[in-house]
N, C-alpha and C positions, 0 to 999 in steps of 0.2 A: 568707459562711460556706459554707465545701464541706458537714458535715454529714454524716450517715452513711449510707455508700454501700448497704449494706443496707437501710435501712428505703427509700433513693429507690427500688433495684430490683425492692420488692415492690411499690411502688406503682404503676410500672409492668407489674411483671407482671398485675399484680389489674386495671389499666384495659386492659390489649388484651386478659386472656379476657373479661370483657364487654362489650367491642366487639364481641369472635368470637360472642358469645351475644348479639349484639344486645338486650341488656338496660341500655344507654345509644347515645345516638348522637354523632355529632362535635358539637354542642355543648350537651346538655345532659348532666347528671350529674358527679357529683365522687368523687373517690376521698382518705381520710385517712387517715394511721397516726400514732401519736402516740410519740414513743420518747424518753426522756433531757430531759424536758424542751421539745420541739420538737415541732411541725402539722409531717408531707411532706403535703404537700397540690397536687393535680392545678389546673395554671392557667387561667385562665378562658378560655373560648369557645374552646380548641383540640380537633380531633381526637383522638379518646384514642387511637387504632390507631397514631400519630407521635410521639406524647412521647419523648424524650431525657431525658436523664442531668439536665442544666441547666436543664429547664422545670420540674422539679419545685421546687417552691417551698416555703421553710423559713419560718414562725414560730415566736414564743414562744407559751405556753399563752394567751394574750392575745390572739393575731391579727393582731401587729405583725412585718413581713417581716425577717428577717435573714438569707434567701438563697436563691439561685435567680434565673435571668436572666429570669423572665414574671413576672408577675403573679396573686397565685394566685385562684383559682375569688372567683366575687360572691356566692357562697353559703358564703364563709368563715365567718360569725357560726353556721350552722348547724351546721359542726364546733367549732367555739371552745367553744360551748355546750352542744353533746350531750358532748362529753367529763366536761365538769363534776357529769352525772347523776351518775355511780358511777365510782368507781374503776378499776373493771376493766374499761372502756370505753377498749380500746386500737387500735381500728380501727373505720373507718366506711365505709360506703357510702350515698350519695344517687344514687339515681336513678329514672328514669321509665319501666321496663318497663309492655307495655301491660294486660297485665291488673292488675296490682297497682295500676296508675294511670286504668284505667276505674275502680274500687273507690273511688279517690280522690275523681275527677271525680266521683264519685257522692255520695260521701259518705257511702260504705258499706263497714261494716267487711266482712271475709271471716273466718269462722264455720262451723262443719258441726256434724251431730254425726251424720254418716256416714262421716267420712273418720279411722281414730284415730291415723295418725302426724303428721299436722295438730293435732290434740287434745292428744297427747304433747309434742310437740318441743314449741309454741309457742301452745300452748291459742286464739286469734283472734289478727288482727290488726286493732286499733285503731285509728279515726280520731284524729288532733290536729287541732280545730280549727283556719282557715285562720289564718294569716301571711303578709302578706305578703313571697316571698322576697327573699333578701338583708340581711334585718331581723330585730333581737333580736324580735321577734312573732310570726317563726313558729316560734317554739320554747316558746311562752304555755302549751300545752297537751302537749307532749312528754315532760317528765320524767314523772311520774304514769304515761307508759305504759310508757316504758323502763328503770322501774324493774324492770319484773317479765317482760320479753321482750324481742326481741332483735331484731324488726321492727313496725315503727309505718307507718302512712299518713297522707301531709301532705296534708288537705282540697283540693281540686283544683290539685294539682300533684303529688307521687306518691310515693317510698315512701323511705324511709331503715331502712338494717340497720347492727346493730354485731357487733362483738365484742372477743375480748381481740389480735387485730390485725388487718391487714385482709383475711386470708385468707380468716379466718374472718368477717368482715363480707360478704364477695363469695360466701360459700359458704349463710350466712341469707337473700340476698339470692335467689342462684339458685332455693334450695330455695321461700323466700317465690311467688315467679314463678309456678312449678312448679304448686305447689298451689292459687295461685290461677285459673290455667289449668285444672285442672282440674274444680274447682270449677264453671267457669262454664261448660265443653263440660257438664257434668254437666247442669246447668241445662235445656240444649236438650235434651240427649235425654232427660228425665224429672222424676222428682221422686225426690230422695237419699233415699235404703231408710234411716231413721237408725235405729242402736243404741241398743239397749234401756238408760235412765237412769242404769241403774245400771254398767252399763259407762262410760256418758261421761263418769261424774260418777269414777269410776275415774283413765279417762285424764288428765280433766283435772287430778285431787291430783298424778298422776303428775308433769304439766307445772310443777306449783307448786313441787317437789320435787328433780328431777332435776337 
């Protein structure tokens, strides 16, 4: 199955900027967009900065290959399955930036209530319970969080963003990074000045809402 050359183009657009942003590296992290029916889904253990036209690899909503010349990513069940949360989950990103994935390793959600576009956009981000990967398990604890946000933390192993396709998944992801970088230089140089309750509790209806 050739498949449609726009959803494979985005997919490689979306895996070399975060190569550029070193927010995956040549073999961990996956990139998915879901269009007409079909997973474009990035192939296993290759460099994301090299993908071609032909590696990007086609399934049905199921997980089963009907095109593309590699073999797609071992962490296929992860996309198979986060698609089926909601509807509007039309692009995905998995992968292992490092603060978002110290947080993992930790098993510690990232949280403020000093920082409010943090608060706004995406009120925390959640731990899922471990899985392990490559297995319908590590998605046991996922829905329940990505029901109501658009970045989750996979208990020591690292972070998965969606959206309605994978621009937009690569762009929760960035921002996800971002903040949690921050966050955590914040950490050493003090203790976060947090807003008065009433503001958070603000932000946060905001986040429920928006």
């Amino acid at each position: 199955m050739q498949g449609d050359i726009g959803a494979i183009h985005e997919v490689l657009m979306v895996a070399k900027r975060l190569d550029e942003k070193r927010l995956l590296n040549a073999v961990e992290g996956n990139i998915s967009l879901k269009r007409d029916g079909c997973i474009y889904v990035t192939p296993s253990a290759m460099n994301k900065a090299f993908l071609t036209e032909e590696m990007i690899a086609i399934t049905d909503l199921d997980g089963n290959q009907i095109g593309g010349n590699y073999k797609a990513t071992s962490e296929l069940r992860l996309h198979v399955l986060t698609y089926r949360i909601r509807e509007n989950i039309g692009g995905i990103v998995h992968a292992h930036p490092p603060y978002l994935t110290a947080h993992a390793v930790c098993g510690k959600p990232v949280e403020t209530k000093a920082y409010p576009e943090m608060m706004f956009k995406y009120g925390r981000f959640e731990v899922a319970g471990y899985g392990r990967p490559g297995t319908d398990d590590i998605c046991r604890d996922l829905g329940p969080i990505l029901e109501h946000t658009e970045v989750a933390l996979l208990e020591n192993h690292g972070a998965i963003a969606v959206g309605p396709d994978a621009i937009e998944a690569m762009n929760n992801m960035e921002a996800a990074e971002a903040i949690a970088k921050v966050l955590t230089i914040a950490k050493l140089v003090g203790t976060e000045k947090d807003l008065p309750e009433k503001e958070c509790s603000h932000l946060l209806s905001q986040h429920k809402t928006h």
